[in-house]
Every structure is written in C-alpha cells, then in structure tokens.
C-alpha positions, 0 to 999 in steps of 0.5 A: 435362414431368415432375416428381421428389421427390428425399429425403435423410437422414443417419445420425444419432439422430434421422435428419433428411431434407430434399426438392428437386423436379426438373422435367423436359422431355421434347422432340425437340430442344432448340429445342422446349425453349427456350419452357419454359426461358424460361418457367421461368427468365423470373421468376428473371432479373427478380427478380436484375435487380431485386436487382442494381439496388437495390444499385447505388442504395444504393451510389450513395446512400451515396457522395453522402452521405459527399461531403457530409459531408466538404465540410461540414467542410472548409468549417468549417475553413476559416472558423475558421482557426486551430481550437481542438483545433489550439492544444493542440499549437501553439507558444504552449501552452508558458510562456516563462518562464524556469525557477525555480532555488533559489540555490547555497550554495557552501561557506562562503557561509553564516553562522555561528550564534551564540547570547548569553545574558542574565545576570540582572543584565542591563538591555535591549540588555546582552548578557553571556557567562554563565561558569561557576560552580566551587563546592567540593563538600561543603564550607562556607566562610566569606567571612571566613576562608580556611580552609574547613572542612567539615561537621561540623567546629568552627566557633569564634568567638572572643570575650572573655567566656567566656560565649557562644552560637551561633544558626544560621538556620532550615534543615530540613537542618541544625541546630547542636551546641554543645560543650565542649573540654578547655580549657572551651571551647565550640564549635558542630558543623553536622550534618545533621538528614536527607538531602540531595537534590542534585536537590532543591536543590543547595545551602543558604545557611545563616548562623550568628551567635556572640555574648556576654553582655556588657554590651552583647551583641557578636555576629559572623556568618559566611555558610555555603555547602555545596554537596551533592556528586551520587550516583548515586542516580536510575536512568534513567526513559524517558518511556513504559513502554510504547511502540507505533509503526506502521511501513507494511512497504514503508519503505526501508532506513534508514527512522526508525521511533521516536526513544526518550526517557529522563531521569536526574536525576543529573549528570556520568557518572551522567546519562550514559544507553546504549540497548540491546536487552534482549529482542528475537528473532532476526527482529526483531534483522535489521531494527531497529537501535537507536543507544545514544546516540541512542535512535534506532531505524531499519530495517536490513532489510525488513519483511514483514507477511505474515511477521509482523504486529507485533514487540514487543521489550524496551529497556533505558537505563543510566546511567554508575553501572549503574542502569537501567530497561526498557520494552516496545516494539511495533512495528506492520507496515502492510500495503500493497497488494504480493501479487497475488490467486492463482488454483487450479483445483480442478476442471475439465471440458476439453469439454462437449455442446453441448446441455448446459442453461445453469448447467452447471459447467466448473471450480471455482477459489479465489482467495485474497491474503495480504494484509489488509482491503481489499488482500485483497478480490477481484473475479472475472470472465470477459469479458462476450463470452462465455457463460459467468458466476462464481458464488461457491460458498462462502469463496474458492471460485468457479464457472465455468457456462455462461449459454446453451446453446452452438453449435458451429457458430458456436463450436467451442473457447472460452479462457475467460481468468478475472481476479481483482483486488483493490481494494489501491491500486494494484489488483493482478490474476491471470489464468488461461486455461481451454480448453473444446471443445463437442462436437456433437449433431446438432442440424441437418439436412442441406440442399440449395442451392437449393430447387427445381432444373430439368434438362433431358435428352434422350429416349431416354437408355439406361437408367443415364445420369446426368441430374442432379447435387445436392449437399447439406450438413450443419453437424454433425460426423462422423457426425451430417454423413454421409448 
C-alpha cells in the first residue's frame, strides 16, 4: 500500500494551488484487496447511515407537529361555531334599511316668493304696497296754486296794503331776494346761496310767509317744495384700491376667482356702472374673463404656477355719464402637488472590480421638481436589498457608492432601480434603473471535491496506464478559473 500528494494551481496572480491524497494497494488480486477496502471505507458507511437516520427523525418529527397543529385549530372552529372573522362577509353585516332619497321637486311644485313692504304709517299686521313717488324736478310748486313756478322766478302775494313783506324759513341753500317792479310792485325771487347735492339731500321743504303792515298784520303762506334734478357728478368708486386673491392652479375651467364691487352715488343712467379690463397681458387675457355687469371674474383657461406665479392686471368701472375709476388686481396662483421629481445621470461607470473598497462611486445624478415648498422636497433611495447607499454631494446632486465589497460569485450583474419621491400630497415619484456588472479578481482558489480519494489498481500495469481520474474547480472567471 502506498500514498501519492497530487498538487494543482491555476495560472492566476497570485496562482492559488490546493492538494489531495491518494492511497494505493498493491495486491495479487482483488480479494486480497477487499480487507483494506473495508477497512477504509467501514467508517464512511457508518457516518452516512448515521446522517441518513437523523433526517429520516427530523422529517417525522416535523410531520407530527403540523398534525397537531391543524387538529387544534379545527377543534376550535368547531367549538365557537359561527367565528368572528366569518361575520364581516356574512349576510347580516349589510343595513336593511331602505335608502334615503331627497324629495322630487317637479316643475312647478314650488312656491312662489313674495316680498310686502311696510309703510311708515303702518300699525302691527297692516300690510301696505309701498308706490312710488313722481316728483317734478328742479321745480317749486305751491299746495295753493296750480301754477308751478320755478326757481328763481317771482313769487307774488297779493295783498291790499302796498306796504308788504316776505320771510323765508331758515335754509342753508336758499335765501330770499325782494324786489320792485316797474308797477312799484314789490315781489320776492328764491336764489340759491350755494350748491346743491342731491346725494346729500334730494330734497328741501322750504315755507315762505308774506304779510302787511296793517293794523292787525295779515299774513299768508305758501309751502315750497324743490326737488334737486341728479348730475353725473360722482365717478364710480370700487370698494378696494387695491384687490389680492389666491387661486390653487388645478381649479376647473369656469371656477369664480373674485366677485369686483363698485358704488356710484348718482341715480338713473349715471349709476349705471360696466367693468372692464384696462391692462392686462396677453397670458392673463386667455384664462380670466371679467363679466361688465357683474364684476364677476372666472377662469376661462388653465392656470399654471410653473408658468407663472401670480398675475396682476388693471380694472376699470365707468358709469353711464363717462366717469371712471381704476384699481389694481393681483391674482395669487397656488401650487399644487402636479410635477413628478426628475432624475439625470450626470455621470455613470457600467462595471466596477469586484474588489473595489466600500464607498466607491457608480453614478452621480440630480433630482430637481419644478414645483414650490414642500411639493418640491424629494427623498432618494435605492432598495435596502442591495449593497449599494445615496449620499447627497451637494444641492440636487446625489451619489450612487458601494456599502460592501461585492462578489461575484454570488452576484454577477446588479440593476440597481433609484426612486425620487417627493412629499406633495398626493406623493408623486421618478425612477431610473442603472445596470453595474462586477468584474472578477481572482479572489479564490481552485478546489477538489473531496479531500481525500482511494483507487485501487492492479500490479504489474504497463508504464502510462491511467490509474485515476480528479477533477478540480475554481469559481473565478476565464483566466483566473484555468489551471
């Protein structure tokens, strides 16, 4: 019996080598080998049948429990009969109450609407239809005369003594003027002292008293009424100067985005008041429309904060005389949560050593959303599963390193997918899949199946024969694998 060292290494740097024995008996025949091959192979057999027995244990041991297992949860099935998790699919989870409807209005089922007014002379439940009053503007009349006369013509009171006088009641605005005709006559004219504002006061009650001399004095009285005729003499005023408004950029078409307000103290056609644009951009002119009745303002086109953050414009209200008035409007646009992060490779390396340390760089990339605040936010990642980590370099950029050394043995090719989310609400996200291939070093030896092998060969074989057959591998690639 005899025994051989058998050496094998491979080609690479540094070569890497591994060993096996060979025993060998030499014997007349192959009974005479029997003993020593049950002699060599008597503790293999046992240590198998052993390894063969322990599993068979295991398995069986395994089978028992899981019996059991189900068995005991049948059995408690069985005793609470109808199981809660059974009750969220059966019949009586669902309401049999009938569904609610709102009542159907058909046309012409609803009331009308009235509206009374109450008079000034009212008492409790009397009701009265206020009428309108027709009064004659810019004229004075007399409740004693059916001649009106008008301002600042002759008033005359006849009397019999040709010594007479006249007194007016107290009035800011008015004031009397006595004169003497060609006759010797004298007669009274109403003038004006200053001004009159119909919007201050639309009318003035004036009484004016004539009398005598004589012995006992005679006097008369006549009650003056002038109603002040309206001239377009107030422009229009809006109720600000200067208007702001916020408008979220993904409102519908048709969307109100402010209701203007403007007064006009004048009456009639002078209170008659058109709204309109008076500066306004291009841009602005496609997505806002502005109603001259209503002063309402909607959205006829879609806006975009991307695009533009606000729009300010110019409005204008005129009254039917040609007055006017002008305030500034600015129109805030919301952003919302409706651009997805993006992502750019800047830089890349497709394949890397296998060797190479932890924190070697792959790829750099920047992220960048065009939305604002926190819809503009974004997080990086790249799944937990692999060895690779983010790191931010600066601003929006990011680089992609190795966590680990790599083996590529276990793992050859690697798509590593990298996400940006941001943290609009709803969160919206990018992704981008970068492929790395790891290349070998030869970081392994070359190794034999077994440790220790035993032939067995017959004497007296001529020099050359084939005693033995090994075979021997290495995990590394091309020629780091070639022995």
């Amino acid at each position: 019996m005899g025994k051989l060292v058998i050496l094998i290494k491979d080609n690479g740097a540094p070569s890497l080598s591994a060993t096996v024995t060979l025993n060998l008996v030499f014997a007349e025949n192959f009974q005479e080998a029997l003993p020593e091959m049950s002699n060599q192979s008597s503790d293999l057999d046992h240590q198998s049948e052993l390894q063969f027995y322990l599993v068979l244990a295991l398995a069986v041991i395994s089978f028992l429990f899981l019996l059991t297992v189900i068995f005991a949860i049948m059995m408690k099935i069985r005793q609470s009969g109808n199981p809660k998790f059974l009750q969220c699919i059966g019949p009586d989870s669902f309401p049999n109450n009938g569904g609610m409807f709102p009542p159907n209005y058909e046309e012409g089922t609803l009331p009308y609407s009235y509206q009374l007014c109450l008079s000034s002379e009212s008492r409790k439940n009397e009701l009265t239809f206020l009428t309108p009053t027709v009064q004659i503007v810019e004229n004075v009349s007399s409740n004693k005369s059916s001649e009106p006369s008008s301002v600042g013509n002759q008033l005359n009171a006849n009397v019999e003594n040709d010594d007479q006088g006249y007194k007016l009641s107290n009035s800011s605005h008015f004031s009397l003027v006595l004169e003497t005709s060609d006759k010797g006559k004298q007669y009274a004219k109403l003038v004006l002292k200053r001004p009159l504002d119909r919007e201050e006061l639309a009318s003035h009650n004036l009484v004016l008293t004539a009398y005598n001399r004589g012995d006992p004095v005679k006097t008369g009285t006549i009650q003056l009424h002038v109603v002040v005729l309206d001239m377009n003499d107030n422009a229009p005023i809006f109720s600000q100067r200067t208007y702001e408004v916020s408008c979220r950029e993904d409102k519908p078409i048709g969307t109100m985005v402010i209701m203007l307000k403007a007064t006009d103290l004048d009456e009639g056609v002078n209170k008659e008041i058109k709204f309109s644009f008076h500066k306004i951009s291009a841009l602005a002119s496609q997505i806002f429309h502005l109603d001259s009745t209503t002063g309402k303002i909607t959205l006829v086109g879609n806006l975009d904060f991307e695009e533009t953050p606000f729009h300010e414009m110019e409005v204008q209200v005129q009254d039917g005389g040609g007055l006017l008035d002008t305030a500034t409007l600015t129109i805030f646009i919301t952003d919302v949560n409706d651009n997805s992060p993006e992502l750019t490779l800047t830089s890349v390396i497709n394949s890397i050593p296998e060797d190479s340390p932890a924190g070697t760089s792959i790829a750099l990339l920047r992220v960048q959303d065009r939305d604002s605040a926190e819809n503009a936010e974004v997080t990086c990642s790249v799944p937990g599963n692999l060895p690779f980590l983010l790191t931010k370099s600066y601003d929006k950029y990011y680089s992609l390193v190795t966590s680990r050394t790599l083996d590529r043995e276990q793992v050859a090719v690697y798509n590593i997918t990298v996400t940006a989310m941001d943290h609009g609400t709803p969160p919206l996200s990018a992704s981008i899949v970068i492929p790395l291939k790891i290349l070998d070093t030869n970081d392994n030896p070359p190794f034999f199946l077994e440790s220790i092998y035993t032939s067995y060969i017959m004497e007296n074989n001529p020099r050359g024969t084939s005693i033995f057959s090994l075979k021997a591998d290495d995990p590394d690639w091309e020629e780091n694998s070639q022995e």
